[in-house]
Structure formats: C-alpha cells, structure tokens
C-alpha positions, 0 to 999 in steps of 0.5 A: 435208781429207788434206794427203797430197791436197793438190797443193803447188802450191795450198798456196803460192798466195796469195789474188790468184794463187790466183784467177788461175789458176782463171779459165783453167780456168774459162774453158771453164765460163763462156760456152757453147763453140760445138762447132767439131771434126768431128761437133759438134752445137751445136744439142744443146748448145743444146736441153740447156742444157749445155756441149758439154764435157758429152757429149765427152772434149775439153774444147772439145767434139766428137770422142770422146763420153764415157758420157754423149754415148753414151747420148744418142745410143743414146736418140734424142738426149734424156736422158729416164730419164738416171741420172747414178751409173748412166751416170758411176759414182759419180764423177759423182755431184752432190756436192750437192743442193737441200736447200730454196728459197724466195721472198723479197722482191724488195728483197734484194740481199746475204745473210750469216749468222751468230752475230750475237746472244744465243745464238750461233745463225745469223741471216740478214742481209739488205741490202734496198732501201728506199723510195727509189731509192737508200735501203738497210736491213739486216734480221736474221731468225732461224729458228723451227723450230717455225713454220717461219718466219723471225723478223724481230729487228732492222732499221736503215737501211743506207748509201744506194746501197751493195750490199756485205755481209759478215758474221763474227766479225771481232772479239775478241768471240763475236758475228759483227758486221755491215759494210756499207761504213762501217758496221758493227753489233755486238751488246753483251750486249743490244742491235745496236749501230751505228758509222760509221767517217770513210770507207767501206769497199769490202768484197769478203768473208771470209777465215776462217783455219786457226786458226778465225780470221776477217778481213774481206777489204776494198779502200782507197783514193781511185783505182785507183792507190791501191787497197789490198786486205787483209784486217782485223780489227775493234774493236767499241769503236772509231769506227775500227773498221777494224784490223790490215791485213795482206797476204791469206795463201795459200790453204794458210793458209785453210779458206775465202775469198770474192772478192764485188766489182765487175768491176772489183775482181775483175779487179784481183785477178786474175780472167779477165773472163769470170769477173770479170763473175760478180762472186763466187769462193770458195775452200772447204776443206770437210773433204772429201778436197779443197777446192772453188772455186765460182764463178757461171758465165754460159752464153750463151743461143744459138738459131739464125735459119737453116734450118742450126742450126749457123749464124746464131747468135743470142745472146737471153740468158744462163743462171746456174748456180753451178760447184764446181771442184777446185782442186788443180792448178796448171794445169786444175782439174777440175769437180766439180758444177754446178748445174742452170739458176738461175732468175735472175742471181745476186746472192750466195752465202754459206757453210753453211744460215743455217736449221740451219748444216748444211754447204753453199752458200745461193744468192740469184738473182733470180726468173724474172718479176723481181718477187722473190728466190729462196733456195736452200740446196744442201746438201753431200753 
C-alpha cells in the first residue's frame, strides 16, 4: 500500500472506531433503499436485484441517473449485453472475480486456513456439526493438486454447541494453531496436539500486525458488564494458553483484522445493527493502492401485492452478498466491488485461497435448497 494514499484519518483509527465509522457508510449497502425522489423506479431495482444507488448519482437513489441508469433505460430497461468496463470505465471494473466454487457438506459451519502442519502449506480447517444436535468436530484437509481433491488429514471432536473458529499463527511457533472456544490444537513436529484452558474463549477473529505478527483477536468475561475485548497471544506448552492481553491497535498499525461474532458483540464494538446482523467486517490491507473493508451486506428481498408496483411492499426475504468498501475517509467510504447474489446466508469469509494461498477472499454460504454448503473463492485482480 502508497502511505502517500492513506487518508490520515484511517490511520488514527482504532479497531473499535474504525468499524463504527464504516457502518454509516454502510448503512445505504445493507437493507435495499425504496427509491422515494421524483422519477424513481423501486419496481426496477427489485427486478435488478440491485440497490437503486446502482443507476443513480444520489446515493439514496432517484434524480440523476449515471452511465449505467442511462444505459438501462436506452435498452428498454433490461441490462442484456450490459459491459460494465465499457459503460463505467476501468474504475468500474470488479476488483475481483469468482476463481472457483464448490460444494460442501452441509455440516460446515466456520472455515479457517492456514499453515497448520508438516510443511508449512495452507490446510483448510472446518468446524462441522456432529451426530447430535449440539455436538461439533474439527476437520483439517489439505489440497492434492494432482487429484483435485481435498484430503482429509485429521479430525477431533470440537466444544459441543460452539460455532466460532479462528485459525493463525498466534504463537512463537512456524505452525498456525487452531482455537475454537476453550480449545485449541497445535501441531508439535509430528502430531496435532489439543489443550483445553479452565474457561472458554469467545473468539471474534484475527489481527495480523505490520511486523508480520498475528494475535487472536477475543472477548472475556462472565456478563455484559464485564466483557473485556482484546486481542492475545498463545502459548502452545501452557494449559492456559491464552496470554499477553492487550488493547486492539489501530487500524494504521494492521494489514488486516477481522470482527466475526455475535450480534450482540458486534454491536458493542461499535458496528450499526444493520451491519452487526451480517455478523462479519474485515479490514484488509492488500498491497493495493488502498486497503479494503469487507462486510456481508443483506438486501431485503421486496415484491409488490398492488396493481402500483411502488406500492403494498412486501418483504419475502432477504438477499446475500459480500461488499468491498474503500475505507479511507473519514466520513463516506466509497464502494469499491459487490458480489453477485450469494446463493444462500452467509456463515464465514476468511483471507486468501486455502487451495493455492493466492490473494483473495473464500466465502461459505448455505446452498439455495438448505441441504449443503457452498465454497466459493474470489480471486483478487
């Protein structure tokens, strides 16, 4: 990243006011704005599946239309043949692209990745559901490049009832370790190794710090009133592994962070509740020109009952995508990239390709029927 770039202002921002300020400016990409200005069209942004802001200068939609609003309406209001470099320019361009996606069992719940093992090569770390209703299990699989499939090289039963994961180098050691409440495994030269601290942790993400550094970003405490957010270190040959608390640094001292949690912990972090009920914010310095923010973003699924389409509004759903946001100023951060419609609600995102390590963003979603999950790597451009 070209400091020169950098607004200021997204430098002195710690981790908890960092994400305050995103969620105004997310606001307008979360629930679907009802175009309300003179000459709106809602019944197009409905059959689009797009915000209104997509065809209109105003943020909120209406008034002035930009070059994609014209060319909708020059082509009898369809976007068949739509070029998005041709009619937006190259700034319009999508900054990523679907690399590859495919199935998965529709036990998965969280996904990690990491250097976990042997050879210092990614694994993919899934948290699944058990045979109980409340049980839970851990799985790691490596990639075989030569098959094309993923091999399955250890699995252990996880904290029943717990759907948190976080995986990284949180340790002294070359190996990321794995954490997952109260539990973490690490692998010793030969073998995962698991160890269970007195208390369980409530883990909310990662933090990787500019020196190459990583900490597991984490809440304690019994109640709301006691809750402590901090971010640790980890000491693989202690049963209280759990160390070195300290204050999340800013935003200018990272290259990335995620926030993964509970409503409830997001908003006490400072997240809008739109945003907060997406349930996951990272904060990404790619070595771009700027850093991004993504954030799952929910639309509200609308469909008229009248014979006036902007009217007698009903709400049959919702719509999933994942939103790539500039974050360098301090008070409207620019959209950069959505995705197209996620098939389903989506349960995680994680850094990079847990296949290659090539630089991205690997999205988990439920599958449309509900009967699985759905992998889906967007490669950075």
């Amino acid at each position: 990243m070209n400091a020169q770039n950098v607004n200021p202002n997204c430098q002195s921002i710690s981790l908890r006011r960092f994400h305050g300020l995103a969620c105004a400016a997310l606001a307008g990409s979360i629930s679907l704005l009802i175009c309300v200005q003179a000459g709106a069209r809602p019944v197009y942004a409905i059959k689009e599946e797009r915000t209104c802001a997509y065809c209109h200068v105003n943020p909120r939609g209406g008034g002035q239309r930009n070059p994609r609003g014209t060319y909708y309406e020059t082509h009898k209001h369809s976007f068949v043949g739509y070029d998005e470099v041709k009619v937006m320019g190259r700034g319009g361009k999508p900054i990523f692209h679907v690399a590859w996606s495919e199935p998965f069992p529709a036990g998965v719940r969280k996904i990690g990745t990491g250097p976990t093992a042997r050879d210092g090569q990614n694994r993919l770390v899934l948290l699944m559901a058990g045979p109980s209703a409340n049980a839970r299990r851990i799985e790691v699989r490596k990639w075989d490049e030569k098959t094309k499939t993923w091999v399955t090289e250890f699995t252990d039963d996880a904290p029943s009832g717990i759907d948190t994961l976080a995986v990284g180098r949180y340790s002294q050691d070359a190996f990321a370790v794995i954490v997952c409440s109260g539990t973490m495994w690490f692998w010793d030269g030969s073998a995962y190794k698991k160890a269970v601290m007195s208390k369980p942790v409530a883990t909310l993400g990662t933090v990787i710090l500019r020196d190459g550094s990583e900490r597991l970003f984490a809440r304690q405490g019994d109640s709301a009133k006691s809750y402590k957010y901090n971010v640790y270190k980890v000491n693989v040959n202690s049963s209280e592994w759990l160390t070195g608390a300290q204050d999340p640094p800013r935003s200018g001292e990272t290259v990335f962070s995620e926030m993964k949690g509970r409503s409830e912990d997001l908003a006490a972090l400072g997240l809008d509740v739109n945003l907060s009920n997406g349930g996951i914010v990272g904060f990404w310095d790619a070595s771009k020109e700027s850093p991004f923010l993504y954030a799952v973003s929910i639309e509200a699924d609308v469909a008229s009952t009248g014979a006036n389409p902007s009217e007698n509004l009903v709400l049959r759903g919702q719509r999933n995508y994942v939103t790539v946001l500039d974050p360098r100023t301090a008070n409207t951060i620019k959209s950069l990239w959505r995705s197209d419609k996620l098939d389903g609600r989506v349960l995680d995102i994680i850094l990079d390709d847990p296949k290659t390590g090539a630089r991205g963003i690997t999205v988990l979603t439920e599958s449309a029927d509900g009967k699985g999950t759905i992998m889906t790597f967007f490669q950075l451009d």
